[in-house]
Residue, then its C-alpha position, 0 to 999 in steps of 0.5 A: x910802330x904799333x901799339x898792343x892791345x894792351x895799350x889800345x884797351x888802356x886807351x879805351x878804358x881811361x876814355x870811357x871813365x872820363x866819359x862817365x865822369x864828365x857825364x855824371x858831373x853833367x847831370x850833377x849840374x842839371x839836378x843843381x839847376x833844376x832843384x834851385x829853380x823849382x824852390x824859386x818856383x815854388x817860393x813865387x807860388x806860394x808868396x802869389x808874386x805876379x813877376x817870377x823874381x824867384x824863379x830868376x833868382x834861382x836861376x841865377x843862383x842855380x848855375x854859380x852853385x853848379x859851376x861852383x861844385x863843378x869847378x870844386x869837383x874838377x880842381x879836385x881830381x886833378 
């Protein structure tokens, strides 16, 4: 059989929408991780600490607060 133009831009519509939302939830979690990890940065200058546990610390804290909303975001829409 073959499929109509009507199911072929269904198709390519729903992908590209999933597409953007995957990629956008992405980019969420970069922001997440880059946000944590600068403040554990900055925390590490000013507290003048010669080994960065800030810096690691947000490391650490930055990705289980990005999978967390990701995880949060994904059983959502569902």
């Amino acid at each position: 059989m073959k499929k109509s133009k009507k199911d072929s831009f269904g198709n390519r519509k729903k992908q590209a929408t999933s597409i953007a939302k995957y990629s956008g939830l992405a980019f969420q979690m970069i922001a997440i991780i880059l946000v944590v990890l600068f403040g554990g940065f900055k925390m590490d200058e000013y507290l003048g600490n010669d080994f960065p546990l800030f810096t690691i610390i947000g490391a650490f804290v930055g990705v289980i607060l990005s999978l967390y909303f990701a995880l949060k975001d994904l059983l959502r829409n569902k």
